[in-house]
C-alpha positions in Angstrom: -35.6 -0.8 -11.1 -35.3 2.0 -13.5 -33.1 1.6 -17.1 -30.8 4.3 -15.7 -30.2 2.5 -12.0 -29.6 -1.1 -14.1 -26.7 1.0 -15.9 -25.1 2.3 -13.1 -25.2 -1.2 -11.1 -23.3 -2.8 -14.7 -20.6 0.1 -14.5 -19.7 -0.6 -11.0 -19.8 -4.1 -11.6 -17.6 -3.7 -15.0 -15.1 -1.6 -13.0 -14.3 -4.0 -9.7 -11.5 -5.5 -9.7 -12.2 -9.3 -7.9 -9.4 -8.3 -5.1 -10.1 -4.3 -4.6 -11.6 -3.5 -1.4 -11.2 -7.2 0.1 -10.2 -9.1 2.7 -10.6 -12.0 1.0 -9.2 -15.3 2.2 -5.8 -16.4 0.3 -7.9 -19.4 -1.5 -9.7 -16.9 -2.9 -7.3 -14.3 -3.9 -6.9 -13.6 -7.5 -3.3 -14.6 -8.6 -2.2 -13.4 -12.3 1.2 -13.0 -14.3 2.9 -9.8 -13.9 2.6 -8.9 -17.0 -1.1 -8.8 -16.3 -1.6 -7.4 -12.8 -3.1 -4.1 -12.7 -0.3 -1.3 -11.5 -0.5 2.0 -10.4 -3.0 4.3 -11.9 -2.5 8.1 -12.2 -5.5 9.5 -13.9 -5.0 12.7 -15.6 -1.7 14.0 -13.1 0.9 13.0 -15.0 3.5 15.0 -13.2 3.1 13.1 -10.6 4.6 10.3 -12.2 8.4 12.2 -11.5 7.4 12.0 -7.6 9.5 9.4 -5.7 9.0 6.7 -3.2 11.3 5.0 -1.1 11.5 1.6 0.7 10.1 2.0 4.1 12.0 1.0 7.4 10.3 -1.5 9.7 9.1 1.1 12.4 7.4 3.6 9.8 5.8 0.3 7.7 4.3 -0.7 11.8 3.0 3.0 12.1 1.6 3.9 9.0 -0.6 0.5 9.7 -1.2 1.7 13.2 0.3 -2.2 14.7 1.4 -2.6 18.1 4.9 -1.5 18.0 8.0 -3.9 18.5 8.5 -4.8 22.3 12.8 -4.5 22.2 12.6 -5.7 25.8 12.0 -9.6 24.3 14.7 -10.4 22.0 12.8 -13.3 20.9 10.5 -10.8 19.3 10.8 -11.2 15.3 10.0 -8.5 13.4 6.4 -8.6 12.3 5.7 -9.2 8.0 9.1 -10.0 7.2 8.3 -11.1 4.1 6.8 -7.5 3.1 8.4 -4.6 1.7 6.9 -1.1 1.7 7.2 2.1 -0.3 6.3 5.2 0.9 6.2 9.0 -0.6 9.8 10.8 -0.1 9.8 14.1 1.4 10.0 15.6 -1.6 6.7 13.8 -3.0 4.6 15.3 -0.3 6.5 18.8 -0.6 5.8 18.6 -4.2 2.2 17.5 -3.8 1.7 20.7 -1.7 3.3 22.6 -4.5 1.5 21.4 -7.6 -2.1 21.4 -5.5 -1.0 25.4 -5.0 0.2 26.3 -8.6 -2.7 24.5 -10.2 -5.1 26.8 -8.0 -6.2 23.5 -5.8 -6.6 21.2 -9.4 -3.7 19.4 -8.7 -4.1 15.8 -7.4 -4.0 15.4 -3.4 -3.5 12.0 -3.2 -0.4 9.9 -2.5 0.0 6.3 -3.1 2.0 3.8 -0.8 2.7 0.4 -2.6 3.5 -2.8 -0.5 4.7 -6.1 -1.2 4.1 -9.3 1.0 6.1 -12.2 -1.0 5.6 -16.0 -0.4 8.6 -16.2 1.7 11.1 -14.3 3.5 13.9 -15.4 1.5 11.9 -13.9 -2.0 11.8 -10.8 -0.3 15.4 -10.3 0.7 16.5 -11.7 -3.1 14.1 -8.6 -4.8 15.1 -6.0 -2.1 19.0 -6.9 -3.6 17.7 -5.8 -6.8 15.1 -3.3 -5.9 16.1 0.4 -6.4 15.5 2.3 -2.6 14.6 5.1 -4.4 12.0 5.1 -7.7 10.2 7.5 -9.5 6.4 6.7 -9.4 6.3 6.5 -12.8 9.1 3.6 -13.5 6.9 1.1 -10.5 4.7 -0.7 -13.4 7.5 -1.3 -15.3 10.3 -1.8 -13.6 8.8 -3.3 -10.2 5.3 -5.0 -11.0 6.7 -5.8 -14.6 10.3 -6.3 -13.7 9.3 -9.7 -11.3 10.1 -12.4 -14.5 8.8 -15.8 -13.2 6.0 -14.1 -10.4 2.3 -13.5 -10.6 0.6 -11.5 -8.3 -2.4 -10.2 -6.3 -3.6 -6.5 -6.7 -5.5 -4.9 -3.5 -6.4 -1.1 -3.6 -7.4 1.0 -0.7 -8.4 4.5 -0.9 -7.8 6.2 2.4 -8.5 9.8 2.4 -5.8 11.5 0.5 -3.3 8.2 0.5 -3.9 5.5 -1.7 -2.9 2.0 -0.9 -1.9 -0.8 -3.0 -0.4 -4.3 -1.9 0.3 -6.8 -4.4 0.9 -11.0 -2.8 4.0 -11.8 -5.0 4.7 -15.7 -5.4 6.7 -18.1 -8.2 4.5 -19.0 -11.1 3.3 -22.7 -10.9 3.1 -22.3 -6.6 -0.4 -23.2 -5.1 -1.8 -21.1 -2.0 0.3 -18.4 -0.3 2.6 -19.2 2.2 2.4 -15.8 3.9 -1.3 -15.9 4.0 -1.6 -14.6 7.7 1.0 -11.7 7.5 -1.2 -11.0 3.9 -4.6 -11.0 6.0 -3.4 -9.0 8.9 -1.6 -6.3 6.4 -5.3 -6.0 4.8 -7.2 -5.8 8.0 -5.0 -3.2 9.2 -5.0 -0.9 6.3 -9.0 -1.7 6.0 -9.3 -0.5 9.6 -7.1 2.5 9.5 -9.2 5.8 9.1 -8.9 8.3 6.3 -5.7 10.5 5.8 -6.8 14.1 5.8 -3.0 15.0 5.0 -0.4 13.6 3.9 1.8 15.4 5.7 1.9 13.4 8.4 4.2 11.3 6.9 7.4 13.6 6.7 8.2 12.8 10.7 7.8 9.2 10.2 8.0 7.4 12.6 6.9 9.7 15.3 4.4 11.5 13.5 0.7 11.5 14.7 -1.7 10.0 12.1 -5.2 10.1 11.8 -5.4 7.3 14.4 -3.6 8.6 16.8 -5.2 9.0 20.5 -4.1 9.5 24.0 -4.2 6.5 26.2 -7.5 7.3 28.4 -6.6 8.3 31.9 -8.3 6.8 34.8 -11.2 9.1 36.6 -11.9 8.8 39.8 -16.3 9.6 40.5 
């Protein structure tokens, strides 16, 4: 192996972040303080840091993953990931990206981000959502979401998926062992893992009835 190829191997190794691109099993996940979890990036786009996200409802958080949608005929059907709370770009966010990508004579950034949170329990979750703005500048997440949680350390996973990027941080109290939520954690991961790339973001402003990349028509039976 060349000097040059040795180099390149110890940048990408320098640069991976133990939970990015994982599935990893919740023994294995990497739990830190909030204060030292790894938040959004941006790059160089700092305007996008005025674009907004709001908390997601239910339905769009089920079809932006692509999962089986909630059968209303069983009422004994619980919500699925009721522990998790979603973010996604506002109308405006995806109008603007459109915008900037246009006035900056296709230099502006294409990419959106959609942050999700899967806490230990149910009960965490509803207690931050009280607290939790519905509406935030992209800009104010580090500090006043991923920063904000006094008394929480967290998991960091980042997924690039065509032109949205993902990141879902496991939130539980300092000094707790494991991760309750484990299964709703894996199956979040698997899902957005599985889902193919976003060619446009777009797709997002009709939520929940929008057609995403995924999206196919049931096959129909043939007769030979």
């Amino acid at each position: 192996m060349g000097e040059k190829e040795k180099k390149k191997n110890n940048k990408k190794q320098k640069h991976q972040h133990p939970n990015d691109q994982t599935t990893k099993p919740a023994s294995d996940i990497s739990f830190k303080p909030c204060s030292e979890v790894k938040g959004l990036k941006f790059g160089g786009q700092f305007i996008v840091k005025s674009f907004t996200i709001r908390r997601a409802r239910p339905p769009e958080l089920l079809k932006l993953l692509s999962y089986p949608p909630i059968n209303k005929s069983n009422n004994n059907n619980k919500v699925p990931f009721p522990s998790t709370t979603g973010f996604l770009p506002t109308n405006f966010t995806i109008l603007a990206h459109h915008a900037w990508h246009t006035l900056t004579l296709g230099l502006g950034t294409k990419k959106s981000k959609v942050v999700l949170f899967v806490f230990e329990s149910e009960n965490m979750k509803l207690a931050v959502d009280r607290i939790w703005p519905p509406e935030i500048p992209l800009g104010d997440v580090n500090k006043k979401l991923i920063r904000g949680l006094t008394g929480c350390e967290m998991a960091r996973f980042k997924f690039r998926k065509g032109c949205i990027t993902f990141y879902v941080y496991a939130v539980r109290r300092v000094g707790n062992i494991g991760f309750s939520c484990a299964d709703d954690l894996r199956t979040i991961l698997q899902s957005v893992v599985a889902l193919n790339d976003f060619l446009d973001h777009t797709v997002m402003l009709a939520m929940p009835n929008q057609r995403n990349i995924n999206y196919c028509t049931p096959p129909v039976a043939m007769a030979h």
